[in-house]
N, C-alpha and C positions, 0 to 999 in steps of 0.2 A: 504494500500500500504506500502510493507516495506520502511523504512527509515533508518536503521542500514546497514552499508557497511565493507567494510575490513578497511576502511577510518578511521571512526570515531566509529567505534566497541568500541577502546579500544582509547581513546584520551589519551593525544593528542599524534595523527600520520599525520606526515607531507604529503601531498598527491602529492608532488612537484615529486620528485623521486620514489613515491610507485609504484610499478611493481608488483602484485602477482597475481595470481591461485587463481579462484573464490575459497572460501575456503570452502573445504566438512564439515559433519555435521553430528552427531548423536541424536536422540532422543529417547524417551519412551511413549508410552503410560499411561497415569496419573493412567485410571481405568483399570489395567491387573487382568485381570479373573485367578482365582486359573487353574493351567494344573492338568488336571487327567486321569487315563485309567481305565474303565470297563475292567471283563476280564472274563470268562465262560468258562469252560470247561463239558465235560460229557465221562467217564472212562470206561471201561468195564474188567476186570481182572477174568484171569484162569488159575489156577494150574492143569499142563496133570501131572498124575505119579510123583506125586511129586518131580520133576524133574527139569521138564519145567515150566516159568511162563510167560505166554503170558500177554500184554496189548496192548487193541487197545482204542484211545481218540480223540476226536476233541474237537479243543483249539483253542479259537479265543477271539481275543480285539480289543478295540477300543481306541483311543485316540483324547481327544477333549482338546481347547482350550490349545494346545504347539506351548510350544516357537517358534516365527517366525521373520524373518528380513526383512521388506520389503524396496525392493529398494523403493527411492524417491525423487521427483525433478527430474523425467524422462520425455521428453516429448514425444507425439506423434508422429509417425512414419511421416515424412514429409521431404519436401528439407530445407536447408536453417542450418546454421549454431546449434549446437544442444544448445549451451550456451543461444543462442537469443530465443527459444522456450523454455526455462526451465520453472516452475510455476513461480518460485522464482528467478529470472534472476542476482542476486548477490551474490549465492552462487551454487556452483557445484553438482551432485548427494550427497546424503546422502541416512541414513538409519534410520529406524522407527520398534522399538523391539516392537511386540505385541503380542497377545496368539489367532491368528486367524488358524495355521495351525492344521491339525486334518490326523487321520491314521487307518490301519485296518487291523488287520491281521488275518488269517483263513489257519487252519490246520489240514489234519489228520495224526499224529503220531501213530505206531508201535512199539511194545518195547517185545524184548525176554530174557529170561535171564536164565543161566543154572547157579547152586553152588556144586562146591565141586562133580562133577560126574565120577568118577576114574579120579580124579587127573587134570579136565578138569574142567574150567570157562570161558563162555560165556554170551558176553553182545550186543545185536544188538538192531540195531535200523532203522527206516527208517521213515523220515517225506515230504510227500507233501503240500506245501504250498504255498500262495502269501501272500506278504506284501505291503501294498498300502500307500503312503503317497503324501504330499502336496511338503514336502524336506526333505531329510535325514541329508542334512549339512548345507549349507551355500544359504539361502533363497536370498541373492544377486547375486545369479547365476539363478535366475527366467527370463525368455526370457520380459513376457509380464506382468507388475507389475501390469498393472490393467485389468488380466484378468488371476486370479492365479489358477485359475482351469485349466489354458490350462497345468499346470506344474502339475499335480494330476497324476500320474505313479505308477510303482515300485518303491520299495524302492531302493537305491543304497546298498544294503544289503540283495537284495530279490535273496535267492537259493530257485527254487521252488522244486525242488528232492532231499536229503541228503540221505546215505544210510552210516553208519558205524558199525565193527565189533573190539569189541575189545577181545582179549582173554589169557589166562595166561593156561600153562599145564604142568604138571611135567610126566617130561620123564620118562617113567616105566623103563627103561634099569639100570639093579644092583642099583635100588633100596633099596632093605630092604637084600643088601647082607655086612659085617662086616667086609672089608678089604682092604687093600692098591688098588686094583685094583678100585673097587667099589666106596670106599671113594674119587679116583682120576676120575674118567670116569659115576659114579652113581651123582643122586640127582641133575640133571641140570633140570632147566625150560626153559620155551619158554615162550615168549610172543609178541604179536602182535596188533595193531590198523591198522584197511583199513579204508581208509573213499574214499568214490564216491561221487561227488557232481555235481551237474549244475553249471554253469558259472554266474558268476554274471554280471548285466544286463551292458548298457552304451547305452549314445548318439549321434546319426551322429553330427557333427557341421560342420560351417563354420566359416571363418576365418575373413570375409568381415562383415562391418556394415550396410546390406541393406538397416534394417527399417532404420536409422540415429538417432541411439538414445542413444549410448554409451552403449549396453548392449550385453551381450553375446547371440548368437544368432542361433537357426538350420535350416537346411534348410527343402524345402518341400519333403513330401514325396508323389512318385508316383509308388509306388511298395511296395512289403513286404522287400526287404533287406536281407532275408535269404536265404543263398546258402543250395542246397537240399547234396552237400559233399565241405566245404569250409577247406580250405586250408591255413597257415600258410602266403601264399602270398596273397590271397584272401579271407578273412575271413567273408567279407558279399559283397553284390551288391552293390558297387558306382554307378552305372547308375539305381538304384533305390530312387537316391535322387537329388535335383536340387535349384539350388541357386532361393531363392524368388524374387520376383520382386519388384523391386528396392521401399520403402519406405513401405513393410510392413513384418511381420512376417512370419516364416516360421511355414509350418502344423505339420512338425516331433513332435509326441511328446517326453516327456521324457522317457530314459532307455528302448526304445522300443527292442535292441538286448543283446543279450549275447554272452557272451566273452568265451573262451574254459571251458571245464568241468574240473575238477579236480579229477583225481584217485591217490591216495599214500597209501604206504604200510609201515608203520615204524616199527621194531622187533628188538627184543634182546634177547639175550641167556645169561645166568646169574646162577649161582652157589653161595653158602652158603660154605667156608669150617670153621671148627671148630678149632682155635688156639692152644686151650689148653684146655684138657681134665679134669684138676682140676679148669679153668676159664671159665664154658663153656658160659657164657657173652659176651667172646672176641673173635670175628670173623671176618672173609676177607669176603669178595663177590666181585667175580669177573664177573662183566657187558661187553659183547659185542652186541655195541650198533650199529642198521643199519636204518639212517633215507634217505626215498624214496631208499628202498631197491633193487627196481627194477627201479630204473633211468627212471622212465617213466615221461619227459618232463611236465611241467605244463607253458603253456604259458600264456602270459599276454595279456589284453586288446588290440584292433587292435589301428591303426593310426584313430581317429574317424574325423577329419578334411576332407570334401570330396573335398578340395581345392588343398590340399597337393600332391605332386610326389606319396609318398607313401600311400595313404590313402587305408583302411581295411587291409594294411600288418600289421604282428608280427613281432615287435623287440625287445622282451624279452620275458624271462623266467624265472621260480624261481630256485632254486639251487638242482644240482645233488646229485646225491646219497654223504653219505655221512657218515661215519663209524668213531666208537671212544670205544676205550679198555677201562673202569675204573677199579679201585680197588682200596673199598672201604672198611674200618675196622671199624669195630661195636663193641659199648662196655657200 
């Protein structure tokens, strides 16, 4: 039975006037296991026309024994004050650093790539994937500490679709022609990165402490959540989710939806001129630079609180198009 208080932790404290907040608490595990990841891959590589170089891989890992935070001095979902059901009833929630959480991810990756083909460079790519873990971040945001498997989801980093193109091409236009026209209007490039992705994943929540346990908490799920055309006011089913009953856990698990997909287009057009034809060391380059070139909106996560006025609405977005001239001298 403990016998150490906020009283006489630290003597002498007088107990006449003492008023404080059961005091939280950090600990460690004495014997933490080394964290490592296995990793495998298997490649397949072919050059068309010596031109083109295709690669197709699947690439997948694993990771055991990483770092974990488990809440603790939590009690069981029940009535009654949460402080009087704690294990340890003279001190508040704490945390306990241990290497219990573990991960896995599995992939097939696409990879094309063209060099130097009139004046043309291409580099794409496209990977399908999931990423599965225990927690991505912050293991004291786990619903049911002692049942941590209910929190084994997506990663908060899991894109299962990426698809990106990136490319560089020198405009043939007065090219390899020797004159003021040419030297002002020839030898510009292009270049460009697209990248397409999936939405990164999130969790319905609630706002209210059902189970009565001081912990963050989701509600249950009685539907999929997925709008078949969801909309910036409506970005998944609230009425496919419902506040648990009163002193236990909700079923939703984690990262079960995703947030809007992401298309961007970033390019610049850019020039080399020559300063001086006895320094030819010393040169301008002049950069026009267009990042989300075609202003195509990237919204943010919905309202995930299904408590909320607003819950599955969009109230951000990332930033609009956005354009900037350099010139830059080289030497």
């Amino acid at each position: 039975i403990p016998t150490k208080t906020s009283a006489n932790m630290f003597s002498p404290i007088s107990t006449a006037n003492l008023v404080l907040s059961p005091p939280t608490f950090s600990q460690m595990d004495t014997y933490l296991s080394d964290p490592y990841v296995q990793e495998w891959n298997f490649t397949i590589q072919k050059v068309l026309s010596k031109v083109l170089s295709l690669q197709v891989a699947y690439v997948g890992s694993k990771g055991i024994h990483q770092d974990f935070t488990r809440p603790y001095n939590i009690p069981q979902p029940g009535p009654g004050t949460i402080q009087s059901r704690r294990l340890n009833t003279f001190f508040g929630s704490g945390q306990h650093y241990e290497n219990s959480a573990y991960s896995n991810y599995n992939a097939l990756q696409v990879t094309g790539e063209t060099r130097l083909w009139h004046g043309l460079y291409l580099l794409a790519g496209y990977t399908w994937s999931k990423s599965l873990d225990l927690t991505s971040a912050d293991g004291n945001s786990a619903q049911n500490p002692y049942n941590l498997r209910g929190d084994y989801g997506p990663s908060t980093f899991n894109v299962p679709s990426r698809f990106t193109l990136s490319m560089t091409y020198d405009l043939p236009f007065l090219k390899n022609r020797h004159n003021l026209v040419s030297g002002t209007l020839g030898g510009w490039k292009v270049s460009s990165i697209i990248t397409l992705q999936s939405g990164l994943p999130f969790s319905p929540t609630i706002s209210t402490d059902r189970a009565n346990t001081g912990m963050p908490q989701r509600p249950n799920r009685i539907g999929s959540g997925i709008l078949a055309n969801p909309t910036i006011d409506k970005w998944f089913d609230v009425s496919a989710f419902a506040l648990p009953a009163q002193y236990t856990y909700g079923t939703s698990g984690r990262d079960i939806l995703s947030a809007p997909h992401l298309r961007n287009w970033d390019s610049s057009l850019f020039k080399t001129f020559v300063l001086s034809r006895a320094h030819e060391g010393i040169q301008a380059q002049f950069r026009g630079e267009f990042f989300n070139f075609t202003n195509t909106p990237y919204f943010g996560a919905p309202v995930t609180n299904i408590q909320a006025g607003t819950a599955g609405k969009i109230l951000s977005a990332g930033s609009p198009r956005v354009a900037q001239l350099v010139l830059k001298i080289l030497f």
